[in-house]
N, CA, C and O atoms as CSV, one atom per row, in Angstrom:
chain,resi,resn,atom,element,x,y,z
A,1,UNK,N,N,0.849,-1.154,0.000
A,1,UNK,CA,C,0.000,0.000,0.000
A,1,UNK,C,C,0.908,1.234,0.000
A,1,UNK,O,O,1.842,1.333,0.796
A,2,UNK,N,N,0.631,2.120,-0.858
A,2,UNK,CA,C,1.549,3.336,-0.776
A,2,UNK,C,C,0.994,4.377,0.182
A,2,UNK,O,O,-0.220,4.569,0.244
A,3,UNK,N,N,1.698,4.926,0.789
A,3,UNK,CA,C,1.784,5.738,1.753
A,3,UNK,C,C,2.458,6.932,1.610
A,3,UNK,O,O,3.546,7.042,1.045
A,4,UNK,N,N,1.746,7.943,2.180
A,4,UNK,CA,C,1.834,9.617,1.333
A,4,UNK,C,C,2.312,10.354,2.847
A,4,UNK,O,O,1.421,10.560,3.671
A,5,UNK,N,N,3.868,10.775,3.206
A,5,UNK,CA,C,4.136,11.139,4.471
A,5,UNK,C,C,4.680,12.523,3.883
A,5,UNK,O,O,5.126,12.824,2.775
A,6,UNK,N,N,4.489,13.184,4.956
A,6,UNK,CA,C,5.526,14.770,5.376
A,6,UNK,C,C,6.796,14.808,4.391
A,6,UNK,O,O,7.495,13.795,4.430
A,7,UNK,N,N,7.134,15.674,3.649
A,7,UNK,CA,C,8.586,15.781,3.292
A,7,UNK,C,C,9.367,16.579,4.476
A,7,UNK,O,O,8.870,17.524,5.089
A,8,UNK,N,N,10.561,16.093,4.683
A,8,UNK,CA,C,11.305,16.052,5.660
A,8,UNK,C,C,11.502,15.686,6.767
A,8,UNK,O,O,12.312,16.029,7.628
A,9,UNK,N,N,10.265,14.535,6.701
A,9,UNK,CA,C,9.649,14.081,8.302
A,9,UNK,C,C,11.296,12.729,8.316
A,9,UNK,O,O,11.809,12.049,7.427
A,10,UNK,N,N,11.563,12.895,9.643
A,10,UNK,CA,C,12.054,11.797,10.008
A,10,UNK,C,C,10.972,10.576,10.850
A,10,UNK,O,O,10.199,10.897,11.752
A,11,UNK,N,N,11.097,9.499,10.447
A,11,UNK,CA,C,10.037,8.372,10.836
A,11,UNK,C,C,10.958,7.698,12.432
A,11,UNK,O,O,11.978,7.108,12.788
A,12,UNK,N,N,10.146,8.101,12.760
A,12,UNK,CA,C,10.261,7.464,14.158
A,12,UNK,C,C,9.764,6.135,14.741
A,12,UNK,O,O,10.338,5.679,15.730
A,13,UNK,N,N,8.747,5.500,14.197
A,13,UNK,CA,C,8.732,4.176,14.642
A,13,UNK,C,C,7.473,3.638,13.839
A,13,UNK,O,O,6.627,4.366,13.321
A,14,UNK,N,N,7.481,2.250,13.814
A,14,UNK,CA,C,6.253,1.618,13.268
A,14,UNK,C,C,5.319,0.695,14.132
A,14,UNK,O,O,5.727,-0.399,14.521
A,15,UNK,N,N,4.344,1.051,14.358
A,15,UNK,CA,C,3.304,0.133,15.276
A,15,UNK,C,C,2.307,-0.873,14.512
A,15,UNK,O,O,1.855,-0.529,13.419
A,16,UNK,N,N,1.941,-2.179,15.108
A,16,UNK,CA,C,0.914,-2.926,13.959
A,16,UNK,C,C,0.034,-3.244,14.959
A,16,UNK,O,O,0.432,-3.286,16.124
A,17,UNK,N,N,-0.942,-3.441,14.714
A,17,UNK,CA,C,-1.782,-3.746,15.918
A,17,UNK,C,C,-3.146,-5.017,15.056
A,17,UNK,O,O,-3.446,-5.029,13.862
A,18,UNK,N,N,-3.641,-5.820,16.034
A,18,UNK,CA,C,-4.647,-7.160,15.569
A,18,UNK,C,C,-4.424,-8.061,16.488
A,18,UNK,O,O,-3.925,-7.956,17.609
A,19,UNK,N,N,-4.799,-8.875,15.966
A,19,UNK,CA,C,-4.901,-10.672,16.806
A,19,UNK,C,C,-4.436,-11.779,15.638
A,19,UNK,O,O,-4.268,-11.963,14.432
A,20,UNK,N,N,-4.379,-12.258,16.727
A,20,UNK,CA,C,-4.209,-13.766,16.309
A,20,UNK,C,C,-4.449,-14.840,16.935
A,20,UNK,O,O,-3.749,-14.961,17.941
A,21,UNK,N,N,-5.436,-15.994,16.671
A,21,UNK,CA,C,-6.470,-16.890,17.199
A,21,UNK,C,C,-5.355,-18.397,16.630
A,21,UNK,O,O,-5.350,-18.649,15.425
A,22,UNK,N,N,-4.609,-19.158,17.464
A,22,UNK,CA,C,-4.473,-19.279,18.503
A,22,UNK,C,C,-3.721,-17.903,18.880
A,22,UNK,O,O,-3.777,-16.928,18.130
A,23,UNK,N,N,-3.118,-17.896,19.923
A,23,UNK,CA,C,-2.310,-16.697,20.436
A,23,UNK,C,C,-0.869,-17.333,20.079
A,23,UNK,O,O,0.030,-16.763,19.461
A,24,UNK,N,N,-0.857,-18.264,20.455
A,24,UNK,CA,C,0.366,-18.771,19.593
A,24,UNK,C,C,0.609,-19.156,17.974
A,24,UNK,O,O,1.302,-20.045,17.481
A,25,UNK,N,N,-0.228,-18.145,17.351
A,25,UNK,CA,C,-0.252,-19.035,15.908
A,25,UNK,C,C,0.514,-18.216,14.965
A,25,UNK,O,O,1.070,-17.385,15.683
A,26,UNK,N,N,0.822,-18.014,13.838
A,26,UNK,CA,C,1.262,-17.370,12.857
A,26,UNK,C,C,0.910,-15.904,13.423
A,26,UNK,O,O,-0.087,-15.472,14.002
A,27,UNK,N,N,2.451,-15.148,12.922
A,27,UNK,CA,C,2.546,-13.926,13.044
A,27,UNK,C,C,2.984,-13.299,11.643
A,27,UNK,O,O,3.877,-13.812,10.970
A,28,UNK,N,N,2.290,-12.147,11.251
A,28,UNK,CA,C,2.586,-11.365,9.919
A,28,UNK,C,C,3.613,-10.285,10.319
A,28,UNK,O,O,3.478,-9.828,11.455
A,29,UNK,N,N,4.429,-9.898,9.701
A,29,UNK,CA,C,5.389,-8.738,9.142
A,29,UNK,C,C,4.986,-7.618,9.211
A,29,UNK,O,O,3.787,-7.625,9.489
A,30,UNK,N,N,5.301,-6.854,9.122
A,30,UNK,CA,C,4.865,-5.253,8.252
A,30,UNK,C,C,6.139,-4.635,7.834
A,30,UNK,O,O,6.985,-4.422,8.704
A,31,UNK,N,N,6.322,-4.393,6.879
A,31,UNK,CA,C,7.832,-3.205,6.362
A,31,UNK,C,C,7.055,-1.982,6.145
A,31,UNK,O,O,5.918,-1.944,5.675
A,32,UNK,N,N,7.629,-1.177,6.454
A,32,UNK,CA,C,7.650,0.152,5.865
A,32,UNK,C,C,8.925,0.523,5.124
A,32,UNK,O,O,9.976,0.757,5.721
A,33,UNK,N,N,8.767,0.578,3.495
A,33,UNK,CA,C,10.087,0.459,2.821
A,33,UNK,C,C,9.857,1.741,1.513
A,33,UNK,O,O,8.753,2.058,1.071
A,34,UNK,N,N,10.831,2.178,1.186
A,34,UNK,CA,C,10.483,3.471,0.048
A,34,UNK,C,C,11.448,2.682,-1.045
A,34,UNK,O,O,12.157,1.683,-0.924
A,35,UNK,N,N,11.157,3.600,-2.218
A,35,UNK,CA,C,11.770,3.180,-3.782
A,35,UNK,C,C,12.069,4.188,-4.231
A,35,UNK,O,O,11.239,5.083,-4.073
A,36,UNK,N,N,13.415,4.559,-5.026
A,36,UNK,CA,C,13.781,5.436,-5.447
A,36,UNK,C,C,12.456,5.777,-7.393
A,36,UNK,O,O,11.992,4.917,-8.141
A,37,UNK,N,N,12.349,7.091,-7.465
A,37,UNK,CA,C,11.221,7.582,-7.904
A,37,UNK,C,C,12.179,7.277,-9.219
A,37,UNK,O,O,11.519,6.603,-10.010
A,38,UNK,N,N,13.338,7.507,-9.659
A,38,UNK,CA,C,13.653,7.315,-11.213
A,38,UNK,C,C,14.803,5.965,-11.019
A,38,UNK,O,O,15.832,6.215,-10.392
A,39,UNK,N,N,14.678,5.116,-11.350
A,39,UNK,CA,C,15.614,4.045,-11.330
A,39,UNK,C,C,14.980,2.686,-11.144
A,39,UNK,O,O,13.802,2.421,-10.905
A,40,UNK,N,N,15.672,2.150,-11.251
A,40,UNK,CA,C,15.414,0.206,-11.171
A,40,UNK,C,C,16.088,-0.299,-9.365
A,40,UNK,O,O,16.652,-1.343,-9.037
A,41,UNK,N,N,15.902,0.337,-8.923
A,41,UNK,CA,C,16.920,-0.350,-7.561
A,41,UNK,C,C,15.698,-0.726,-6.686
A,41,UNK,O,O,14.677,-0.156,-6.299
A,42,UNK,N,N,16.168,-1.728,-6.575
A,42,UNK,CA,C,15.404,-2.748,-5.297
A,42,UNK,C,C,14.756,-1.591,-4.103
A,42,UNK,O,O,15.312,-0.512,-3.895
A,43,UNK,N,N,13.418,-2.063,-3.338
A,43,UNK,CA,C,13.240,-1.466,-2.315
A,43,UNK,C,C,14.099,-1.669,-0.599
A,43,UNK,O,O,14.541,-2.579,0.103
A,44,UNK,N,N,13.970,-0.364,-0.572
A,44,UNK,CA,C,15.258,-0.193,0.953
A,44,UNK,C,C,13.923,-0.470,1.945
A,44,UNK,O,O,12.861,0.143,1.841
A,45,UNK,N,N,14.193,-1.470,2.876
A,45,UNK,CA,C,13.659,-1.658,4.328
A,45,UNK,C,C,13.892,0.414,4.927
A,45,UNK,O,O,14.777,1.174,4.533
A,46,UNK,N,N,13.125,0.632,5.597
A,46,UNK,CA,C,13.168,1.411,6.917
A,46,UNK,C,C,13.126,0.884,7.964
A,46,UNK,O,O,14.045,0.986,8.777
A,47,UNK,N,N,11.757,0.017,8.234
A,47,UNK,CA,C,11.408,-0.596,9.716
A,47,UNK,C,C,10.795,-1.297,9.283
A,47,UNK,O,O,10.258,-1.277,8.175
A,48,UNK,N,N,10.749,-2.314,10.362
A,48,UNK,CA,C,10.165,-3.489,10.213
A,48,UNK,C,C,9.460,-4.049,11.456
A,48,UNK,O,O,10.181,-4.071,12.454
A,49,UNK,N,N,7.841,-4.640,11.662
A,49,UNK,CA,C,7.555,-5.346,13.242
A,49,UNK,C,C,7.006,-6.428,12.793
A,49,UNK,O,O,6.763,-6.633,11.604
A,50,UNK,N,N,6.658,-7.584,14.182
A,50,UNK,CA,C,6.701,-8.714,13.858
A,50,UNK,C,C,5.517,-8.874,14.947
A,50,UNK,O,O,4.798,-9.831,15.233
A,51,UNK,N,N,5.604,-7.565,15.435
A,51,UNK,CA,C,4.668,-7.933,16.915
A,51,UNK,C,C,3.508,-6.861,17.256
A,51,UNK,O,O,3.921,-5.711,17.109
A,52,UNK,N,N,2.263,-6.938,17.643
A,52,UNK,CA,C,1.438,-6.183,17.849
A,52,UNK,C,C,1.612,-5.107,19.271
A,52,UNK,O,O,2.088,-5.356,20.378
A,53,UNK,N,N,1.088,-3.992,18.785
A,53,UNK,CA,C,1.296,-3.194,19.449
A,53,UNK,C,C,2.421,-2.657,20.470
A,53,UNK,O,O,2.167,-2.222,21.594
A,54,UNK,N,N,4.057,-2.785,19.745
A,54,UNK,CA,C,4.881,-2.549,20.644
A,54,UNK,C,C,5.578,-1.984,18.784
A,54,UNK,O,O,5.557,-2.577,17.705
A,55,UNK,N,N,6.073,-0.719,19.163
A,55,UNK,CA,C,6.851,-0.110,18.224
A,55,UNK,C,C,7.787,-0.201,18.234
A,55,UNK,O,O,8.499,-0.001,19.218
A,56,UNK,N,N,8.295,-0.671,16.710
A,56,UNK,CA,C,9.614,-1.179,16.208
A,56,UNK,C,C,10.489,0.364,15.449
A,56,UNK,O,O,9.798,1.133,14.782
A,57,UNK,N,N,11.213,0.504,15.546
A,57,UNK,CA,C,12.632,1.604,15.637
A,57,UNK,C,C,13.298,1.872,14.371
A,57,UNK,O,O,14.439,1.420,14.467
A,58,UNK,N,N,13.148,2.299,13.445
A,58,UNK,CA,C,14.221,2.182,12.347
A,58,UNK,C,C,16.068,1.848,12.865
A,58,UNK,O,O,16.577,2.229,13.920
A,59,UNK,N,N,16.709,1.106,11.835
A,59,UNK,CA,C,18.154,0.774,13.006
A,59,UNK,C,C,19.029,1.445,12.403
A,59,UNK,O,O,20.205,1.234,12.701
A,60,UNK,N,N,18.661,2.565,11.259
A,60,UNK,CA,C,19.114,3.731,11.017
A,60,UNK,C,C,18.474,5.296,10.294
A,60,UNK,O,O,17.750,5.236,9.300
A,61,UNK,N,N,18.915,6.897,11.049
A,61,UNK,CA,C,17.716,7.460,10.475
A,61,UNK,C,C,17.500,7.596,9.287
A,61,UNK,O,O,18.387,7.658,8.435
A,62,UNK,N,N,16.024,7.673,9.027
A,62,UNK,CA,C,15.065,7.831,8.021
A,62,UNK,C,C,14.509,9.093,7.764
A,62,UNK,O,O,13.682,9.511,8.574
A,63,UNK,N,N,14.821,9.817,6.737
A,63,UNK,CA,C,14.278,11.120,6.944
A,63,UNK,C,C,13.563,10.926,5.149
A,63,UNK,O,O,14.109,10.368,4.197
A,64,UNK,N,N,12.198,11.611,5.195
A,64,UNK,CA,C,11.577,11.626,3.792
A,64,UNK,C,C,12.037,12.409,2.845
A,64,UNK,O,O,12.897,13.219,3.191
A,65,UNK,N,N,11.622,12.393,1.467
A,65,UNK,CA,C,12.049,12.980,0.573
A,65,UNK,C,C,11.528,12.380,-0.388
A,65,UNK,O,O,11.868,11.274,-0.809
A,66,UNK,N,N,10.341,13.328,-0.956
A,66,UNK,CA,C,9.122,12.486,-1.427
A,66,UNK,C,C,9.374,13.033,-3.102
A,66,UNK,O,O,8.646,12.648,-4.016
A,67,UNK,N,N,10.739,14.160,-3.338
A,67,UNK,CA,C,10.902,14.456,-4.804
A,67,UNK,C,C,12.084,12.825,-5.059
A,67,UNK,O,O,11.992,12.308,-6.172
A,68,UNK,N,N,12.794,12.347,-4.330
A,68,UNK,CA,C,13.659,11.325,-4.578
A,68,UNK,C,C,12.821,9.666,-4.750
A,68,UNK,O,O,12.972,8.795,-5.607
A,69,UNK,N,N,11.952,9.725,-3.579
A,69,UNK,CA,C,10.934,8.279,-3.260
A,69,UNK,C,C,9.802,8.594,-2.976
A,69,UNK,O,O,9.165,9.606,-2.685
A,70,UNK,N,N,9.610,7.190,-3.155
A,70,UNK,CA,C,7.798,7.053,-2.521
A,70,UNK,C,C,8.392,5.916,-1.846
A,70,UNK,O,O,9.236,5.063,-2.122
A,71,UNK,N,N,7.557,6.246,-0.737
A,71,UNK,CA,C,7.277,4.731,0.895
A,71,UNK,C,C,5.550,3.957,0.486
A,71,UNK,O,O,4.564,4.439,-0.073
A,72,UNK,N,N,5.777,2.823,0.975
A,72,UNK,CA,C,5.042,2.237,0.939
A,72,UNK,C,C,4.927,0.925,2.104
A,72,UNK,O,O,5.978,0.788,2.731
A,73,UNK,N,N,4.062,0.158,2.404
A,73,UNK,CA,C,3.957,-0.727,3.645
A,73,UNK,C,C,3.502,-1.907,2.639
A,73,UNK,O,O,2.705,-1.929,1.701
A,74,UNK,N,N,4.228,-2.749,3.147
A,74,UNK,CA,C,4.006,-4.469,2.617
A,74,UNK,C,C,4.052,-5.491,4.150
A,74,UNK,O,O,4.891,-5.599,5.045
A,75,UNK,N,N,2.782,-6.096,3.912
A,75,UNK,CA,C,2.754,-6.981,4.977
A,75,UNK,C,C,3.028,-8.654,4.529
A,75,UNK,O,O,2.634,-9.217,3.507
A,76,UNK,N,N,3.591,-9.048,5.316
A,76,UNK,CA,C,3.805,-10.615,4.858
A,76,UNK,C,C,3.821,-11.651,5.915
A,76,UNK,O,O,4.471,-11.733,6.957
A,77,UNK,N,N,2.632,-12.683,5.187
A,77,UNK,CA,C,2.040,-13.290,6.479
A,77,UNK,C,C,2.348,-14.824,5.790
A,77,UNK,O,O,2.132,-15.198,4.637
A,78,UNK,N,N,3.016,-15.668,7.102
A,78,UNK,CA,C,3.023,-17.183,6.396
A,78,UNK,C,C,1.810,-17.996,6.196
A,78,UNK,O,O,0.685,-17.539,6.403
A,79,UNK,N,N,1.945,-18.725,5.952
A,79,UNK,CA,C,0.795,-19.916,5.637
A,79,UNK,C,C,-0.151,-19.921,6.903
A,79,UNK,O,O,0.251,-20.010,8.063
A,80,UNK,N,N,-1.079,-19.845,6.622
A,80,UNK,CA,C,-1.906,-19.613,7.991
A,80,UNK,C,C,-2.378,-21.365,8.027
A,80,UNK,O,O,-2.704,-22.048,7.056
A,81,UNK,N,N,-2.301,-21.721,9.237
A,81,UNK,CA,C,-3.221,-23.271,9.366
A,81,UNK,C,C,-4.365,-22.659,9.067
A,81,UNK,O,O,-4.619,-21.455,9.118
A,82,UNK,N,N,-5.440,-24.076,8.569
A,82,UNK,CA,C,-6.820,-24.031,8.707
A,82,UNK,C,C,-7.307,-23.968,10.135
A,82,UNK,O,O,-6.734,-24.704,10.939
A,83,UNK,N,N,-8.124,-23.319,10.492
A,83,UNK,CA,C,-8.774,-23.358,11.667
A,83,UNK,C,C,-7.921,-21.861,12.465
A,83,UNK,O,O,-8.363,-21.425,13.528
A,84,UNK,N,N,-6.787,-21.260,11.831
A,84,UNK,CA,C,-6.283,-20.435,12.684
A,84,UNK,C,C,-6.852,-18.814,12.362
A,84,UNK,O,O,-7.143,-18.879,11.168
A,85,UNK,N,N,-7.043,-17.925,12.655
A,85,UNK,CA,C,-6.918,-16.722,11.872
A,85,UNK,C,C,-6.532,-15.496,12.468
A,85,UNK,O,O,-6.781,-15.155,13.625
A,86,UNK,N,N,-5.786,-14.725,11.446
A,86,UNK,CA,C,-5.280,-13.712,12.047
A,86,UNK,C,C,-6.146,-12.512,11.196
A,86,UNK,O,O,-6.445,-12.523,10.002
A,87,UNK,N,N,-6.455,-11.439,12.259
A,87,UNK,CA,C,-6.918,-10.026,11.575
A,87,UNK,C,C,-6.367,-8.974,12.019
A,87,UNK,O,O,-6.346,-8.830,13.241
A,88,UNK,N,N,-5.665,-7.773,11.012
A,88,UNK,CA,C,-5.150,-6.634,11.311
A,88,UNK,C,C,-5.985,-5.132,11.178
A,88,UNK,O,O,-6.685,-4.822,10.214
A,89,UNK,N,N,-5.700,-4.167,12.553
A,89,UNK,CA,C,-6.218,-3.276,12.471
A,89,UNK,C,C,-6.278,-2.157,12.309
A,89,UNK,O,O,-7.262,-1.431,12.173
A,90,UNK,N,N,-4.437,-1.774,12.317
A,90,UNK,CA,C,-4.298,-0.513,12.411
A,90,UNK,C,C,-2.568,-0.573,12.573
A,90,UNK,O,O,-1.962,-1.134,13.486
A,91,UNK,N,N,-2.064,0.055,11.597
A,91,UNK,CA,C,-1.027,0.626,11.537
A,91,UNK,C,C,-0.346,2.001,11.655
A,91,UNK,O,O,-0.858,2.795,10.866
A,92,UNK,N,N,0.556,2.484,12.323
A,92,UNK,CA,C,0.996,3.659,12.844
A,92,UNK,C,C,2.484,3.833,12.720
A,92,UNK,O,O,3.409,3.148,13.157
A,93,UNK,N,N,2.462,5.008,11.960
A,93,UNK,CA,C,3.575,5.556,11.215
A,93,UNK,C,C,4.085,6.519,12.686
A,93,UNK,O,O,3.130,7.176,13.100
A,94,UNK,N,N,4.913,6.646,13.224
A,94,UNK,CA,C,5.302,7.718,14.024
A,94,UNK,C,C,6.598,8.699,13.454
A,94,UNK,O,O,7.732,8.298,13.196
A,95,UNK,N,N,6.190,9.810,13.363
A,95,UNK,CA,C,7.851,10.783,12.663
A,95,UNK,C,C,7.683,12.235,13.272
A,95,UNK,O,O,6.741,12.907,13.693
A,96,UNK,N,N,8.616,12.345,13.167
A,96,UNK,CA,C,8.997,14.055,13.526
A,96,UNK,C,C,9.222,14.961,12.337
A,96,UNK,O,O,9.488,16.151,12.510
């Protein structure tokens, strides 16, 4: 999903928030990752969580620049068992 932030914002953290039925069952991803706007180069990670509601840190700063990239959020969830399910509710961009 592309995501439309502040130019010059530095990103301060990423939050994911949902369930998951068992509580022990499959857990999904979230990246928050940008792409350079003229070129072929692979997308750069910013941050990344694995866990609900506890905010994950970029592990170096991130500051926007929306004439160079566009950011965007990709979630990636493994094989879910039958009988298990997970639902997400809300994601949170934090920046200065």
């Amino acid at each position: 999903m592309n995501i439309a932030l502040p130019d010059g914002a530095e990103i301060k953290s990423l939050t994911m928030t949902g369930t998951r039925q068992p509580s022990t069952g499959v857990m999904p991803t979230a990246f928050l990752r940008r792409r350079v706007v003229a070129g072929d180069e692979g997308a750069q990670e910013i941050v990344k969580t694995s866990a609900f509601g506890v905010p994950a840190v970029p592990s170096v700063p991130a500051v926007v620049n929306n004439r160079t990239h566009r950011h965007f959020l990709q979630v990636d969830l493994p094989t879910v068992p039958v009988g298990d399910t997970v639902k997400l509710f809300c994601f949170q961009i934090t920046y200065q």
